[in-house]
N, C-alpha and C positions, 0 to 999 in steps of 0.2 A: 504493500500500500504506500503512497504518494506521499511525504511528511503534509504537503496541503491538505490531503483529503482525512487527517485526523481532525476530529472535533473539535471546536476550537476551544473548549472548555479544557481539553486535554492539553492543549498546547498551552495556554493562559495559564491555568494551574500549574505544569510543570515550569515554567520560566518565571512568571511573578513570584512562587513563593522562595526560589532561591534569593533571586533579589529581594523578596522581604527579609530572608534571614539576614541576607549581606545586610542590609539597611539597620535591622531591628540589630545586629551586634555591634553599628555603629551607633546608634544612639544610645543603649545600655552602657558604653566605652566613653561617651563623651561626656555625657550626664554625670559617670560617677568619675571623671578624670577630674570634673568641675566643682564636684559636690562632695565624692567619698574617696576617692583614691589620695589626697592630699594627706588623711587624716590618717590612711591604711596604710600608702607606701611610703609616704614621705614628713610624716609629725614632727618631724626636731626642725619643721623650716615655717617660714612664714607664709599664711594663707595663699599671697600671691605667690612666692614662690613654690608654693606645692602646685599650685594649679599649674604653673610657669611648667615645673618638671613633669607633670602628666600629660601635656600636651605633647613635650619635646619626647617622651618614649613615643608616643603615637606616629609624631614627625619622624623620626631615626627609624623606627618599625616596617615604614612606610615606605622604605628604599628594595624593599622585596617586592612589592608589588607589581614594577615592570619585568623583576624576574620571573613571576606569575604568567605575568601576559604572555613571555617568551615560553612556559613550558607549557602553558594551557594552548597557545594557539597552535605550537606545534602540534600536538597531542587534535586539535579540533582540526587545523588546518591536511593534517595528514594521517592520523587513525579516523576523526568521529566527528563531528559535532556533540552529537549524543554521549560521546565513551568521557569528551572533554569535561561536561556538566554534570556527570556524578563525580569523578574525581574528584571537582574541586568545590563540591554541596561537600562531600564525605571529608574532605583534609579543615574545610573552615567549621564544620560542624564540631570536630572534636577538640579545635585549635579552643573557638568559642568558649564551650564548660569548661577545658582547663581551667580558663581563666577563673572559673569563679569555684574553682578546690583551691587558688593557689592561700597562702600562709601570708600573713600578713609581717611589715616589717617588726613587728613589736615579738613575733614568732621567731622570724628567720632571719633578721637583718637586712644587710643588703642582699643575699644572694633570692629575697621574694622579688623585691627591682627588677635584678637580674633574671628569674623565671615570668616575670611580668611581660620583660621588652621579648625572649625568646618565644613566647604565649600568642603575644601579639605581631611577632612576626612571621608566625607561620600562618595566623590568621589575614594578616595582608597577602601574604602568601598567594592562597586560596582566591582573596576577593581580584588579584590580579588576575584569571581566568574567570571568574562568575560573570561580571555585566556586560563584558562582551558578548560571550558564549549564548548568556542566554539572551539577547537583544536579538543577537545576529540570527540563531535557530528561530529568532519568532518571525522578522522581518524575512526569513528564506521560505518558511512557511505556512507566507500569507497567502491567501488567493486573491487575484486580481481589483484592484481598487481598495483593498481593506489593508494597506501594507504601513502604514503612518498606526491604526488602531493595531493590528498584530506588535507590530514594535513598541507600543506605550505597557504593554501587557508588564514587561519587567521594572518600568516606572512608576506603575501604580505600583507595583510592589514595593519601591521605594518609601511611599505613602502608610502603605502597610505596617510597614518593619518599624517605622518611627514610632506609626501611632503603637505599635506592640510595648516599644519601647518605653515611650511617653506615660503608656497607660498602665504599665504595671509599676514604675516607679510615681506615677500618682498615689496609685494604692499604698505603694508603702513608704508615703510621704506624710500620711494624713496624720493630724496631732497624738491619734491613740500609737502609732506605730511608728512614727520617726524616731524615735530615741533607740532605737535598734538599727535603723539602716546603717551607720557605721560598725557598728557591731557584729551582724552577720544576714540579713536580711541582703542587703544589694548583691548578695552572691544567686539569690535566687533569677532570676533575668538570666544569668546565663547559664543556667542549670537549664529552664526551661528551654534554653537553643537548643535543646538537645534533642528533645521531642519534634521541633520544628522540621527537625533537620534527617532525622530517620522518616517523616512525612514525604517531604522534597526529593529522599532520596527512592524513596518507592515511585513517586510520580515519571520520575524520570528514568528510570527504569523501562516504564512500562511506553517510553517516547517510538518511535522512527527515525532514522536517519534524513536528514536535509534530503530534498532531492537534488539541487543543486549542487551539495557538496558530492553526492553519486555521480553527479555527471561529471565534474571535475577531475574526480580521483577516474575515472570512465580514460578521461581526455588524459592524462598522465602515464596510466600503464604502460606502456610502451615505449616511454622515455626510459633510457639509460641511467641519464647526465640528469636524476633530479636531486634539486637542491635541497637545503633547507629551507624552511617558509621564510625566516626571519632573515636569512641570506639573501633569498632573493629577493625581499620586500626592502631590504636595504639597499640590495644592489640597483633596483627597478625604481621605487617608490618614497624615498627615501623625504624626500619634498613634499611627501605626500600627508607622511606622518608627522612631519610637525606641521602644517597647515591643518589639520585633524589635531594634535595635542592643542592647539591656540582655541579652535572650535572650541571643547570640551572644555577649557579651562574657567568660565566662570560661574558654567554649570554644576562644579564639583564642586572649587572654592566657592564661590555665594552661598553655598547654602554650609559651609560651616560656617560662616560669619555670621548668617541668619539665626543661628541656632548654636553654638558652640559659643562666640565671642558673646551674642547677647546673654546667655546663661550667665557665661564667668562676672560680667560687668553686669548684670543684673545681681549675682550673690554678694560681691565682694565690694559696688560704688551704689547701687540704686536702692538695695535694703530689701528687691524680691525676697519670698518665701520658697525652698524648694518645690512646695504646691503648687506656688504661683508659677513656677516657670515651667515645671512639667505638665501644669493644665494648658499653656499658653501652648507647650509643644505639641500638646494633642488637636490644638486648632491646626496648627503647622501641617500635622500628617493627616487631619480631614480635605483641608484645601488642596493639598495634592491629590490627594483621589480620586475629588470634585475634578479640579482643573486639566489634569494629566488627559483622561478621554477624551472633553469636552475639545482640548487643542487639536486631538491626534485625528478626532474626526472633522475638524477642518482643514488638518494636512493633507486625507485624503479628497475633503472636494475639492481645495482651493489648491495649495500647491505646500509641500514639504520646507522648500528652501522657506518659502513668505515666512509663515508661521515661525519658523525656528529663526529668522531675524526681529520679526517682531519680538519675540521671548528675551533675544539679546541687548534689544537697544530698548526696553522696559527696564533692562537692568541700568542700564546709565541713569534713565529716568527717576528710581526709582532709590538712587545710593544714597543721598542724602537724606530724603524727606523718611526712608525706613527708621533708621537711628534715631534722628533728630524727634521722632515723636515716642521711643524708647525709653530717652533721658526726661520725659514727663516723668517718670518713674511712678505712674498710676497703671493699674490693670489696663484700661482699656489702650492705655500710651504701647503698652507693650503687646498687646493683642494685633492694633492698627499697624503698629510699626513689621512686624513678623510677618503679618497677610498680605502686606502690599512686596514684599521684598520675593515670599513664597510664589504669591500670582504668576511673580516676571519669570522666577526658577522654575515653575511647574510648565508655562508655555512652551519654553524654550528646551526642558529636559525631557519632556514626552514625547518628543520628534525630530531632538538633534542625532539619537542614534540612527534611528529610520534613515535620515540623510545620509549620515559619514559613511553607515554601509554601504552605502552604491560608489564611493571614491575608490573602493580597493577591489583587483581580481579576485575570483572567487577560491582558486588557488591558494590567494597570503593575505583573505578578507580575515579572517579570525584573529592573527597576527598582526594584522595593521590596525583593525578596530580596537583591539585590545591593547596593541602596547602604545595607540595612540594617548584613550581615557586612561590609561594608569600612569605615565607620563606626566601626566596633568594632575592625575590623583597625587602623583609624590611630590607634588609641588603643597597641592592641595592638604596634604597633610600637614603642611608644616605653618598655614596659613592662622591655625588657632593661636601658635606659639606666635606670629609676626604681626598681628592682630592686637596680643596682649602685648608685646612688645612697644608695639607702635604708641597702644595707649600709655606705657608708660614713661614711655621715654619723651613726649609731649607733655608730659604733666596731667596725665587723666581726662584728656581730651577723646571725643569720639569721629571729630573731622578727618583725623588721618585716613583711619579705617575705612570711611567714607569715599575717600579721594582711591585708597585703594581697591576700593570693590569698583568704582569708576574706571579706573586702568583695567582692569583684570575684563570687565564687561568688552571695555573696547577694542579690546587687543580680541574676543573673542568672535567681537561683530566685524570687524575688516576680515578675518582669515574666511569667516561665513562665505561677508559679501564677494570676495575677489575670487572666489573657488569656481572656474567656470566648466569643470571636467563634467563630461555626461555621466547618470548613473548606469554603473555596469553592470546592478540588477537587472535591471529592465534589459540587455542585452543576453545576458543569463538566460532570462524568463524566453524571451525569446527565442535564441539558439534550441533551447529546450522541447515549446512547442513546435519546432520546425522539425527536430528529428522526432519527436512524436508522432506529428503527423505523415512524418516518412514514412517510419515503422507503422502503421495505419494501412498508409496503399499501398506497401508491399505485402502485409497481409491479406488486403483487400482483393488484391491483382493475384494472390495465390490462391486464393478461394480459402483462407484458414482463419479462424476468430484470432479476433483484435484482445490483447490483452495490456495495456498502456498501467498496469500497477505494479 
């Protein structure tokens, strides 16, 4: 059977829920980087410099993540699509609950730190192969016109993992049970990835192979002299991929700023409640879920590129007046400031992978897609730490930050706008029904049933 002609509930389910794990083990990671991890790994320092050193393991962590890309694309580029996406549900699944067995510094010393930054970086590890892998399987097996909604499928899941995220440390934010989340409560979050995660990995199990990628590996057999993916996508394409890392860059960074810097500087200068901020994040991952479709089906009637530049140049729009209604330091300041900053990240990330995918052959698409956003992402990492930095090294101001999420927008919307290469999906798609329907009349013309699955 055809990967299009699986159900699309099958396909959605298997691809959103890994990205909600990826998602939801990044908001359980940044929430207590912000909130508990200061107190757990790093106590003999000061508020902001715990928060300061929580961020910098995640930033340091995070330099795996291109090495991800390079072994999941190989791995999808040349075993699977399919073989690439449980490996790396299965390696971030387990990387995940480490975390939340590991010992605390008051236990172990430094060397919990040091099983901390190892935890989390096999766990970037893993997410270097997930948001490609599973964008690219969705957008390969979309059926015609529905290719913008097939690809938000791992988006929403995005949406997902936050609110998972947001919503359970709600719960154990509230008066009767805070006094325990330092204590041993916020290890639950990531106990529960685990359950998540043996879900995802049954889902995808039960997937089909890309057809696309069939026909590719089809068109290669017979090569001698094949390369590696990331060889040749270096050798070939190399322009490609940083034109593609610029795309994705403020799609990843903006929304730790949205959500990570507003946290820090909402605990540490504005006098938020943990309540307050994790209820504020659960608006955060509604408006994604809301927005994410609502864009992806105007991807597909209007056009792909539009939509995913309007998403980008709502981000310039949208960098100052976010913050600026944040430092109200009133609930509803910090609700307004989060939804207008979310709207512009949710346009623009429900349909910027649907695009990128059509920049690369279908050969070193999984490898270009991938090591382009984790490129970005290791940038992005480090963005919470450069973030606090910036505010502090200004004196507690939040204009910097501002100006910076303005560069990071723009630099994202030139590489958009100036991209004029054709999608080479669409010629994929193509090629595809063209020998299908070969195979058709030469069955036809032999007199023998047609079987095209």
């Amino acid at each position: 059977m055809d990967a299009h002609r699986q159900p699309p509930l099958k396909i959605m389910g298997a691809t959103l829920l890994g990205t909600a794990i990826e998602w939801y083990d990044y908001g359980i990671y940044i929430f207590a980087a912000a909130v508990v991890f200061p107190q757990v790994f790093f106590p003999e320092l000061s508020p902001h410099m715990g928060v300061l050193l929580s961020y910098i393991t995640l930033a340091i962590a995070g330099i795996t993540r291109p090495v991800g890309a390079v072994l999941f694309g190989h791995i999808g580029d040349r075993v699977g699509r399919k073989r690439a996406l449980i490996i790396s549900l299965v390696t971030m699944t387990i990387a995940t609950v480490s975390i939340g067995l590991l010992p605390g510094y008051a236990t172990a010393g430094a060397i919990a730190i040091v099983l901390l930054f190892v935890a989390r970086s096999v766990q970037s590890l893993a997410v270097g192969g997930e948001w490609g892998g599973a964008t690219l399987y969705a957008v390969e097996a979309a059926p015609p016109g529905l290719r913008a909604i097939y690809g938000s499928f791992p988006q929403i899941g995005n949406g997902l993992g936050l609110l998972g995220s947001t919503g359970m440390f709600t719960l154990l934010t509230i008066p009767k049970w805070d006094h325990l989340l330092v204590e041993w409560t916020w290890r639950i979050p990531f106990l529960f990835a685990g359950l998540l995660g043996i879900l995802g990995i049954w889902l995808r199990i039960k997937l089909e192979e890309s057809p696309i990628f069939q026909a590719a590996v089809a068109e290669e057999v017979e090569k001698e002299d094949e390369k590696l993916p990331i060889i040749e996508l270096m050798r070939t394409d190399w322009k490609m991929v940083l034109k593609a890392t610029g795309a994705f860059l403020i799609t990843i960074a903006g929304l730790y700023i949205i959500s990570s810097y507003v946290n820090a500087r909402g605990v540490t200068v504005l006098g938020f409640t943990d309540h307050q901020l994790s209820q504020s994040g659960m608006m955060v991952s509604l408006t994604i879920i809301v927005v994410v479709p609502l864009a992806a089906w105007a991807a597909d009637v209007w056009s792909t590129r539009l939509v995913t530049l309007i998403g980008l140049v709502l981000h310039m729009v949208v960098a100052f007046p976010m913050l600026f209604f944040v430092e109200y330091a009133t609930t509803w300041g910090l609700w307004l400031g989060q939804f207008i900053g979310t709207v512009a990240s949710s346009i623009a990330y429900a349909v910027i992978g649907t695009y990128v995918s059509g920049w690369f052959h279908a050969r070193t698409r999984q490898s270009g897609i991938s090591l382009a956003y984790q490129l970005a992402g290791v940038f992005s990492m480090a963005v919470p730490a450069l973030s606090q930095w910036l505010d502090t090294s200004s004196g507690g101001h939040w204009q910097p930050v501002a100006a910076f999420f303005f560069i990071m927008a723009a630099i994202s919307t030139l590489c958009v706008y100036f991209h004029s290469k054709g999608d080479l999906i669409d010629a994929d798609i193509a090629a595809q029904k063209l020998e299908d329907d070969k195979r058709a009349a030469q069955a036809a013309g032999a007199g023998q049933p047609t079987d095209l699955n």
